[in-house]
C-alpha positions as CSV (number, residue, x, y, z in Angstrom):
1,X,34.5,37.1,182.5
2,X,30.8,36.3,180.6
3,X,27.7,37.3,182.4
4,X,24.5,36.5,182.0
5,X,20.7,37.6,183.3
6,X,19.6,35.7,185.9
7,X,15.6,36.4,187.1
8,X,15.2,35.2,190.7
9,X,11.4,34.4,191.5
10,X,10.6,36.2,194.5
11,X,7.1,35.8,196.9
12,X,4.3,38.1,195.4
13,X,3.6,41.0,197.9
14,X,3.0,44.5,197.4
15,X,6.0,45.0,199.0
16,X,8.3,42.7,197.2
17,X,8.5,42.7,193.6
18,X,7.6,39.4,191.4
19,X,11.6,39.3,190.2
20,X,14.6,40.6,190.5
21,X,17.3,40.9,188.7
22,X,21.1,40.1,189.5
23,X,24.6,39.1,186.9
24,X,26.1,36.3,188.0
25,X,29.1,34.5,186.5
26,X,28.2,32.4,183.1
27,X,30.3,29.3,184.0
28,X,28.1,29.1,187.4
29,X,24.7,29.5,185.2
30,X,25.2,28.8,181.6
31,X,21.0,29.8,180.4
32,X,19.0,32.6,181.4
33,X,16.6,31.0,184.0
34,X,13.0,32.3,184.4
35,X,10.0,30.5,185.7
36,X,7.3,31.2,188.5
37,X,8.2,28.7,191.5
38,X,4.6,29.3,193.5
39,X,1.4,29.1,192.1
40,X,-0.3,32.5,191.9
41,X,-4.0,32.9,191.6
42,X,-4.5,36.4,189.9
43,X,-2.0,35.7,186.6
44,X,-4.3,34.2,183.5
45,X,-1.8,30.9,182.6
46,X,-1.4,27.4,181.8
47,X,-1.2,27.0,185.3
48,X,-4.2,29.1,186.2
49,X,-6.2,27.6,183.9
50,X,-5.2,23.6,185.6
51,X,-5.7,24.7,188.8
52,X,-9.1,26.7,189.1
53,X,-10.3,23.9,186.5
54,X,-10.8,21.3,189.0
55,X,-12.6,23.8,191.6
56,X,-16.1,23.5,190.9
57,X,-18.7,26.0,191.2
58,X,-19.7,26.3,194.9
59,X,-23.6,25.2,195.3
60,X,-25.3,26.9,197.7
61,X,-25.5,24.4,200.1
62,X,-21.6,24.9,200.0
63,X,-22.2,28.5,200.7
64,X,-23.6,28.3,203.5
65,X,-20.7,25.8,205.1
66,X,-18.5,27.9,206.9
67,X,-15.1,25.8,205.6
68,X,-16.5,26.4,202.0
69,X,-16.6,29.7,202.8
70,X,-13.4,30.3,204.5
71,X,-11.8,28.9,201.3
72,X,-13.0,31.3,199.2
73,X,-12.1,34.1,201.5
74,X,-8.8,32.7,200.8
75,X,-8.8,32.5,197.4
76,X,-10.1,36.2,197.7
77,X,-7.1,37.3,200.0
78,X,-4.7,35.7,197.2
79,X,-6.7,37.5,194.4
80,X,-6.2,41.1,196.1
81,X,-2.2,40.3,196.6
82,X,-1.2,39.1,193.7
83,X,-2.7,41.0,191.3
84,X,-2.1,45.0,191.4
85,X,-4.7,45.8,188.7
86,X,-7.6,44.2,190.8
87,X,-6.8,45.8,193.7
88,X,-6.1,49.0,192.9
89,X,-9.6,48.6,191.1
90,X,-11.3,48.1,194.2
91,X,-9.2,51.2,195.9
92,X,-10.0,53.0,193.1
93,X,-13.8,52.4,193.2
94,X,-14.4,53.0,196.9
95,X,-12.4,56.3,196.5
96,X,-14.7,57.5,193.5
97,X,-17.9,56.5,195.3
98,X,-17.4,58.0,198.8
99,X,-15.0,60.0,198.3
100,X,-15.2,62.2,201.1
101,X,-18.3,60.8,202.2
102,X,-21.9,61.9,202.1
103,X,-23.6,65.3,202.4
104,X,-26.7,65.3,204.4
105,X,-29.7,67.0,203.0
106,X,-33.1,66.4,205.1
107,X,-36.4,68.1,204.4
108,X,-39.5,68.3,206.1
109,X,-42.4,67.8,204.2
110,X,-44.6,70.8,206.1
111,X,-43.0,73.5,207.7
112,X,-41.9,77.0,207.8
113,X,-39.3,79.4,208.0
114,X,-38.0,78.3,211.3
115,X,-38.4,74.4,210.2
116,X,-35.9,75.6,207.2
117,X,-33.8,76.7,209.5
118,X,-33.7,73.5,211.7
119,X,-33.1,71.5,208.8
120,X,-29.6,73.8,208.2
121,X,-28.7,73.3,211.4
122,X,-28.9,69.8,211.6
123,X,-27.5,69.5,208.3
124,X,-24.4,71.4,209.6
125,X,-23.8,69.5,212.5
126,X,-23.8,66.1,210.2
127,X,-20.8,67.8,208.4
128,X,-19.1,68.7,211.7
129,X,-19.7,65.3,213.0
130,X,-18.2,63.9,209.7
131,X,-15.4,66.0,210.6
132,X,-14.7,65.2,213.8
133,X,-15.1,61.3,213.6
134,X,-13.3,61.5,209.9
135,X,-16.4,59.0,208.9
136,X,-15.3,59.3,205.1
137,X,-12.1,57.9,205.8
138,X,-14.1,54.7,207.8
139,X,-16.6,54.3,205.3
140,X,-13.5,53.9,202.5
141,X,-12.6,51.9,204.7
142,X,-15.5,49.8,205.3
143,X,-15.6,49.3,201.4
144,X,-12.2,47.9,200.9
145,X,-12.7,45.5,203.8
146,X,-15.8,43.7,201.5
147,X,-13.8,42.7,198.9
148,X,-11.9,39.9,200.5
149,X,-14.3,39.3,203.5
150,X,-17.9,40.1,202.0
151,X,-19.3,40.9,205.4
152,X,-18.6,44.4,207.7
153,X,-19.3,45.0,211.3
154,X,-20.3,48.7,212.1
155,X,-19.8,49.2,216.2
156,X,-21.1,52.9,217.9
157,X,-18.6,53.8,220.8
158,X,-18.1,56.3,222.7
159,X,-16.0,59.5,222.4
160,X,-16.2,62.3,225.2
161,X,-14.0,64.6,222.0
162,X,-17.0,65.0,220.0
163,X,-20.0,67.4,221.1
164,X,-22.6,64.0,221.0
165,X,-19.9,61.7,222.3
166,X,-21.1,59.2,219.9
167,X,-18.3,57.7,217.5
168,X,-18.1,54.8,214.4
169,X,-15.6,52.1,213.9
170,X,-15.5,49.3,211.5
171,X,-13.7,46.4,213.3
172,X,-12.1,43.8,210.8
173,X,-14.5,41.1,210.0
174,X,-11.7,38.3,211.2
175,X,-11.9,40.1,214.4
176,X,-15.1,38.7,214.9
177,X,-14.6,34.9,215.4
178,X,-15.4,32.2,217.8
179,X,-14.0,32.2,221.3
180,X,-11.2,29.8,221.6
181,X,-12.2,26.5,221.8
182,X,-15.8,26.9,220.6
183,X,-16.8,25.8,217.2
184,X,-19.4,26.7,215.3
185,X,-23.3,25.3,216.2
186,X,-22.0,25.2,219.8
187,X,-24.2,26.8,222.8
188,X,-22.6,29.3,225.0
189,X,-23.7,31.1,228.3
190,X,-23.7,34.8,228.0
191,X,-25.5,36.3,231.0
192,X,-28.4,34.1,232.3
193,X,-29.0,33.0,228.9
194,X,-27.7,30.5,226.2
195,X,-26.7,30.9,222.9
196,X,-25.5,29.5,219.6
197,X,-22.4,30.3,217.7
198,X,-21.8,30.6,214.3
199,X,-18.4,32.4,212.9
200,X,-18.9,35.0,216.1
201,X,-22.0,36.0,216.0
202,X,-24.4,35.1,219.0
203,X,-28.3,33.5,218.0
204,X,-30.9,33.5,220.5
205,X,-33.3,30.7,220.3
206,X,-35.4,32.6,217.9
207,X,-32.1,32.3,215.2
208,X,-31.4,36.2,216.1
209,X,-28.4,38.0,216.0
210,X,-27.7,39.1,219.7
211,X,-24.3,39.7,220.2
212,X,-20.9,39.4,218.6
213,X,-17.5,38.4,220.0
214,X,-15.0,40.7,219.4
215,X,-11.6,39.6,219.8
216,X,-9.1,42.0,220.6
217,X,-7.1,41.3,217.3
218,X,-8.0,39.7,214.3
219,X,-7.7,35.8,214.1
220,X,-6.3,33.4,210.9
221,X,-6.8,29.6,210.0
222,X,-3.5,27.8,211.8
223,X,-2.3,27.8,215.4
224,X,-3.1,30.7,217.5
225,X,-2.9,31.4,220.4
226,X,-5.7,31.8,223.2
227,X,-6.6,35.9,222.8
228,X,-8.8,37.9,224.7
229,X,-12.4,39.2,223.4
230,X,-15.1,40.8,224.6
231,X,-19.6,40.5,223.7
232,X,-20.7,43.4,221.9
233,X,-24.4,43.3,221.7
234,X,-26.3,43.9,218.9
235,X,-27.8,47.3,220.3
236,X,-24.5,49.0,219.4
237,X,-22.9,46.5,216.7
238,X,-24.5,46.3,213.4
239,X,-23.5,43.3,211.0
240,X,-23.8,44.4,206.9
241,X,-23.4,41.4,204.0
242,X,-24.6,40.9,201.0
243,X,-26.4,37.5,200.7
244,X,-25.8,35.2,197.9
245,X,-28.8,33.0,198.7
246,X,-31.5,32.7,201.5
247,X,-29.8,30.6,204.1
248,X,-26.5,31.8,203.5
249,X,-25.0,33.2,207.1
250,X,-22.3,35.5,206.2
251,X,-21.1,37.6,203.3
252,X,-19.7,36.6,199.4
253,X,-16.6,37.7,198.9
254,X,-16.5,40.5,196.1
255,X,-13.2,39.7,194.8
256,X,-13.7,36.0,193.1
257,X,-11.1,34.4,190.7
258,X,-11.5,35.3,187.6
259,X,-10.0,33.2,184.7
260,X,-11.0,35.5,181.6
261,X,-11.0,39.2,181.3
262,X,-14.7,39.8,181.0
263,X,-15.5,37.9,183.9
264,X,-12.8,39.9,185.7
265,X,-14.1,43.2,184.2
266,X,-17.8,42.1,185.2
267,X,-15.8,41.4,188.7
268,X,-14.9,45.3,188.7
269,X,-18.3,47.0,187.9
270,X,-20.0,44.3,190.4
271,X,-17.5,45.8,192.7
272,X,-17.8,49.4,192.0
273,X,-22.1,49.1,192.2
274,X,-21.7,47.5,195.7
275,X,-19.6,50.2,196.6
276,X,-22.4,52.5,196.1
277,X,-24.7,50.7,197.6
278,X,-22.8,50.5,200.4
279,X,-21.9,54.2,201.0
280,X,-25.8,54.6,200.8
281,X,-26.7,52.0,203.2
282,X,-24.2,53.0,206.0
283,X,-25.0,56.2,205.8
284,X,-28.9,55.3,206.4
285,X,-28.0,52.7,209.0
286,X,-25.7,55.3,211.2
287,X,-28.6,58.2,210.6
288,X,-31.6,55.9,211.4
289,X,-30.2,53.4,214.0
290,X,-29.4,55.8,216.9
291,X,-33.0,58.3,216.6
292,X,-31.4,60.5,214.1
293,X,-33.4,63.7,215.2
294,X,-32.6,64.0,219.0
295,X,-28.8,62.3,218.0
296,X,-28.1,65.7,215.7
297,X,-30.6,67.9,218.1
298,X,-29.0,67.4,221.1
299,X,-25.6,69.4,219.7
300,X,-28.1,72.3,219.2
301,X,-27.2,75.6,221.1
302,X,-31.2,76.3,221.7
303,X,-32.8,73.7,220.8
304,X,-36.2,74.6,222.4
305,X,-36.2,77.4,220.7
306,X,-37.4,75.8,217.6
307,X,-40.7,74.4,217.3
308,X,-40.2,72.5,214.7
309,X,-38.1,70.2,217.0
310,X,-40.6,68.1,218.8
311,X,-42.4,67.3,215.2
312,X,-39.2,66.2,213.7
313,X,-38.6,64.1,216.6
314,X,-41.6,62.1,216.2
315,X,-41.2,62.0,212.7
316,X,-41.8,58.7,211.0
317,X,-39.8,56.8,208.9
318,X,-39.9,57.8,205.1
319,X,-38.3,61.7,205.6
320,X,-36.0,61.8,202.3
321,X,-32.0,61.9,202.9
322,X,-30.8,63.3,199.9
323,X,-27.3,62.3,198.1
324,X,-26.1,63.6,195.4
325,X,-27.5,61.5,192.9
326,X,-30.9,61.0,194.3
327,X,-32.9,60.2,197.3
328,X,-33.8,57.3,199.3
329,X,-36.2,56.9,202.3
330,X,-34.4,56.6,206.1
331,X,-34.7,53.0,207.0
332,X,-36.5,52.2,210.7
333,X,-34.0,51.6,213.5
334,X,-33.0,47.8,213.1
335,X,-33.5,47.3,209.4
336,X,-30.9,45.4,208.0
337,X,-29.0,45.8,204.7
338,X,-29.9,43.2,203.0
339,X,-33.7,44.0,203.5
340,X,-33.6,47.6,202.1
341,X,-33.0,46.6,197.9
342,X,-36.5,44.3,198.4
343,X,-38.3,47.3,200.3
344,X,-37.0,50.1,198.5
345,X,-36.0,48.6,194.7
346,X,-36.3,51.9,193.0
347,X,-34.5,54.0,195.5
348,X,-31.1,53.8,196.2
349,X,-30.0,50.7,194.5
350,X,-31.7,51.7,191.3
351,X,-30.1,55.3,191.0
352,X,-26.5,54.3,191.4
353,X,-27.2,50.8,189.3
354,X,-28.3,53.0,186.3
355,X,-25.9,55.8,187.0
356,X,-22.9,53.2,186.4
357,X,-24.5,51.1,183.8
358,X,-24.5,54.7,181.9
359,X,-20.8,55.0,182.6
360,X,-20.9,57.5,184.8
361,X,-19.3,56.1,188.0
362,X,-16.9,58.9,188.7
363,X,-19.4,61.8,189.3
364,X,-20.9,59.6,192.5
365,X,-18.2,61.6,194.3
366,X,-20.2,63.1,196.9
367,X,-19.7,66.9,198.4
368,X,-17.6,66.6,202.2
369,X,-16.8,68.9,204.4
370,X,-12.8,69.0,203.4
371,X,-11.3,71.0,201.4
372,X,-9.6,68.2,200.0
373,X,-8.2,69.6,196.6
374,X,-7.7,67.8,193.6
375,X,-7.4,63.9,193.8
376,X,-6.0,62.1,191.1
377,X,-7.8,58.6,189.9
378,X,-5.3,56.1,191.3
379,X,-5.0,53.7,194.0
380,X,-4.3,55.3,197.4
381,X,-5.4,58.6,196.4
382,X,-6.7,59.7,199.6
383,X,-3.7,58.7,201.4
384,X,-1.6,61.6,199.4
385,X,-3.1,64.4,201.0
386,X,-5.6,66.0,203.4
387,X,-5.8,69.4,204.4
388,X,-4.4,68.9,207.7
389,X,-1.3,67.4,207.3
390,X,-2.0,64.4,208.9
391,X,-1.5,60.9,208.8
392,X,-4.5,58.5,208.9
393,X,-5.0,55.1,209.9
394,X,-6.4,51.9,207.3
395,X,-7.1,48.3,208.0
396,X,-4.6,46.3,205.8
397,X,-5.7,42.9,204.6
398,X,-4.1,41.2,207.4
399,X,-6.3,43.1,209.9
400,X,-2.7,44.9,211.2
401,X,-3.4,48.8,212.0
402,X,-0.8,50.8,210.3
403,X,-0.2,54.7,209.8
404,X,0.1,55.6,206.0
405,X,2.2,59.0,205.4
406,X,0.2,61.5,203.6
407,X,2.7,62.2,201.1
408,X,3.5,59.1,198.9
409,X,7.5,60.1,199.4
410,X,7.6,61.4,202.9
411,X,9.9,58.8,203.8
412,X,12.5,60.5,201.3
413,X,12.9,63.4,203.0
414,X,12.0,62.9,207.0
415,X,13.0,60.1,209.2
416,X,12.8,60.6,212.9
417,X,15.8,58.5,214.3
418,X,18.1,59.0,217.5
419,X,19.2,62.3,219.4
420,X,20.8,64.6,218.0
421,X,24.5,65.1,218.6
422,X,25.3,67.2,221.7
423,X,26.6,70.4,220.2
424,X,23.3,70.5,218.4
425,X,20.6,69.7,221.0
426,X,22.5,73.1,223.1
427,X,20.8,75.0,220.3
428,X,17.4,73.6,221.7
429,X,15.3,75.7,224.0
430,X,12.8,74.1,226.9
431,X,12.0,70.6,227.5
432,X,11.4,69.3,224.2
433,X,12.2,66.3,223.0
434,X,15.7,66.2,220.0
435,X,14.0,64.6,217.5
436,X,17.2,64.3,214.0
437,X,15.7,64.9,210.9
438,X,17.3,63.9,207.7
439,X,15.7,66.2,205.4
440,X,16.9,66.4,201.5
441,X,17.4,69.6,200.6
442,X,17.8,69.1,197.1
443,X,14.0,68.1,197.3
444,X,12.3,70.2,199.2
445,X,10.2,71.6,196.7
446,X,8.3,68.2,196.2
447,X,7.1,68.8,200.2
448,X,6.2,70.7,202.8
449,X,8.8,70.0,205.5
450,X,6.2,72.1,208.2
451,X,3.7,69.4,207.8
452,X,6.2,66.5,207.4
453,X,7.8,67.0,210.7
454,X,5.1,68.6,212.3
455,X,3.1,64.8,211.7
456,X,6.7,62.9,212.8
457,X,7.0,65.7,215.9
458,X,3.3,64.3,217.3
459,X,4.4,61.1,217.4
460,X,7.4,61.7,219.4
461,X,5.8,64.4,221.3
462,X,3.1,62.2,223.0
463,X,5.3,59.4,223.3
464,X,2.4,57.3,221.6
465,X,4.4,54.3,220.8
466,X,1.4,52.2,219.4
467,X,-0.1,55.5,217.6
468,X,-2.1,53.9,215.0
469,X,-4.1,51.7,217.8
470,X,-4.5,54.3,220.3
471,X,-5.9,56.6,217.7
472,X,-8.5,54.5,216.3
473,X,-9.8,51.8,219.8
474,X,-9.4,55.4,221.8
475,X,-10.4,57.7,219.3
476,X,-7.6,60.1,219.5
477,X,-8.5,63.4,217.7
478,X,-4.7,64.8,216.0
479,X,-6.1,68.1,215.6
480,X,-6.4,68.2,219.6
481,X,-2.6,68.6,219.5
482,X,-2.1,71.1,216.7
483,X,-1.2,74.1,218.8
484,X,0.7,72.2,221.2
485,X,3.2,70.6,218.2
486,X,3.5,73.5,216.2
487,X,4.9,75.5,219.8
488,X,6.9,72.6,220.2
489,X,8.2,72.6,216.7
490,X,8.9,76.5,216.9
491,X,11.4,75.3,219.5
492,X,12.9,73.2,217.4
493,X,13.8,75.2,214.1
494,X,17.3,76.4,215.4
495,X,18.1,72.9,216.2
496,X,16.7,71.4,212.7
497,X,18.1,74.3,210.7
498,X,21.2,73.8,212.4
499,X,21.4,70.2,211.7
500,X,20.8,71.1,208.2
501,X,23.5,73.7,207.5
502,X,25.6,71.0,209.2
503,X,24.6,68.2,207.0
504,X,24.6,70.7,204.3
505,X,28.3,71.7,205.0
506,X,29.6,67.9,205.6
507,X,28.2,67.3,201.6
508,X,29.7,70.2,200.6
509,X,33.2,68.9,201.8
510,X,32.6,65.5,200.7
511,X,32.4,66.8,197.0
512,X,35.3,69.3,197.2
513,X,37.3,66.0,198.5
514,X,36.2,63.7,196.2
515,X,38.3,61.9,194.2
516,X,37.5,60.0,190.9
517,X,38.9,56.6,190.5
518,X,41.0,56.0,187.9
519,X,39.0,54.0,185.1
């Protein structure tokens, strides 16, 4: 019997791939059949070109409606999905610029010895508050979330694990939405007061932003049901976007179609240059919005012991925060982003504009506190490795918090599954949990199977079913639990390397059994 090449057209998602192939017999298909069922966005043909040719350029009076606006989020969702050279462009650019996020260098105009001194102490407790929060991570974050939303909210909570108990998230802007039932221009009673709503945010009667509804997961155009949210006032939630035009309410989406290559590549280094403005702007806006001076001073072991203290206190704004490609004045408390390229146009904005415009985007990488070691320039970089071991936590594009392994093939060698079998778990000693592990021997030298099941052992070992959620709303520190997984996993070598010799022995017969089939 004939066969012949059949392509099946498959859904577009990173997950999925755009066809597949399969032989079927030739009297059931008698021609190779290939074709693209559903329309997508990202690929530059025939049918690109028809269907972005009858959507016109968006006025800005289109802008600023929130439908208009929704759409092109849309459209900017699609773009990102369907085409893997965009995206991992973005990725790529918010790993080069912030890398592992921003080194803090503050000087004092006039001081001494012991102001020098004050100034490395502060500086050093930035990095160990970088540390502890993992703010590069967030701020990578923060980056990838512009590109199909063009706006970011920036909330300060509380976290009794670090020495200041002060702590960063970036909550997904389509967490921030309307309470059900409530459209937009609508008044709502929040305390004593009234207010108007617009896309979440909360306008006093001046037209400023007071507080932002937060729902507890993030919402999408379609039924839904009714969710619970909470007001976050603007004291400890700062909103950033980029506006296109005066009136315009929320944020342009950085990732627009593009129908020819240079627009697309002009899409890239637009991206990239926000990037760095961003990086530069939350850092600013986290140092300057919480009194940056008594924030850092207060983790001081004797603080009154330096005199320069009370002066950099009282400090105005204008103290230089260095980067590593230049300077820019701290902001005052309350300046917004969108403010600081018209008060400060040959700052910030201007040294990363001309440093990239020269071609020199990758050295923006800015000096962190981890020793990191080498990253490679690809997408996902920074989810290969970390010092630690650990896993860390993103913000997909559907808003879904999700644990992504370290090690790009972790899932090859470990898999935490059911008990183990009962002659096995007698080799176990204490309480601690049987965890099997199906580890591939014939691998082992691509990874480190201490850190692979040491990050699947504190998992099961805390019993923290919705990890990924606890970890970033409660602010779970992993390093809390170092000493008390690697005890744990002590305990469980006999039973692992038993397993393994088992597993080991089972193959072994399984060959010397084999049998070839006759051809």
């Amino acid at each position: 019997m004939q066969y012949v090449t059949v392509i099946d057209t498959l859904p577009s998602t990173p997950s999925v791939p755009r066809a597949a192939m399969r032989n079927v017999p030739a009297g059931d298909f008698p021609m190779i059949v290939a074709g693209a069922s559903t329309f997508d966005a990202a690929q530059l043909n025939d049918d690109n070109f028809r269907n972005w040719g009858h959507v016109k350029p968006e006025t800005p009076e289109e802008i600023i409606d929130p439908l208009s606006l929704e759409r092109l989020r849309s459209r900017a969702i699609a773009e990102c999905l369907n085409d893997d050279a965009l995206n991992g462009m973005i990725n790529v650019s918010a790993e080069s610029v912030v890398h592992c996020g921003p080194k803090l260098q503050i000087r004092i105009e006039k001081g001494g010895k012991r102001v020098k001194e004050l100034e490395q102490q502060v500086e050093r407790l930035w990095m160990k508050w970088t540390e502890k929060t993992r703010y590069f991570i967030k701020m990578r974050t923060a980056v990838k979330d512009l590109r199909n939303y063009g706006q970011l909210f920036r909330r300060l909570v509380y976290n009794p694990r670090i020495f200041n108990c002060l702590d960063v998230i970036y909550h997904n802007p389509m967490r921030v939405a309307n309470p059900d039932g409530l459209e937009n221009g609508e008044s709502v009673l929040i305390g004593d007061e009234f207010f108007r709503m617009v896309n979440g945010v909360a306008y006093d009667r001046f037209g400023n932003e007071s507080y932002f509804c937060v729902l507890d997961r993030p919402i999408y155009p379609g039924p839904y049901e009714t969710w619970n949210y909470e007001w976050v006032s603007r004291d400890v939630m700062v909103r950033y976007f980029d506006p296109q035009f005066s009136e315009q309410p929320d944020g342009f989406p950085w990732a627009t179609p593009s129908l020819e290559k240079g627009a697309f590549r002009r899409s890239y280094e637009k991206s990239e240059t926000k990037a760095a403005q961003l990086a530069a702007s939350l850092f600013g806006q986290v140092v300057t919005d919480n009194d940056f001076i008594t924030f850092f001073s207060e983790g001081l072991n004797e603080p009154d012991n330096l005199p320069g203290l009370d002066a950099m206190r009282k400090y105005p704004p204008g103290r230089k925060v260095g980067l590593e490609n230049g300077s820019f004045p701290i902001m005052a408390p309350g300046t917004k982003m969108d403010t600081l390229e018209s008060q400060h146009p040959h700052t910030t904005f201007d040294v990363f504009t001309r440093t990239l415009q020269k071609g020199q985007g990758r050295p923006l990488r800015m000096p962190g506190a981890f020793a990191t070691g080498d990253y490679s320039n690809t997408a996902y970089a920074s989810a290969m490795k970390d010092d630690q071991g650990w896993a860390w936590h993103r913000e997909v594009e559907r808003g879904d918090l999700e644990i992504v392994d370290l090690k790009e093939t972790a899932e090859k060698f470990v898999a935490v599954q059911s008990t183990l079998t009962p002659s096995l778990a007698a080799l176990a000693t204490g309480e601690a949990e049987i965890v099997k592990i199906d580890f591939d021997w014939r691998q082992s030298d691509h990874a480190d199977p201490l850190k692979l099941v040491t990050s699947r052992a504190l998992e099961v070992k805390t019993g923290l079913k919705s990890f990924p959620h606890v970890w970033a709303e409660m602010q779970l520190d992993p390093d809390d639990y170092v000493e008390e997984v690697l005890e744990w996993f002590e305990k469980m070598k006999p039973v692992l390397m038993a397993q393994a010799q088992l597993k080991e022995q089972l193959q072994s017969r399984a060959r010397s059994q084999r049998v070839e089939k006759p051809a």
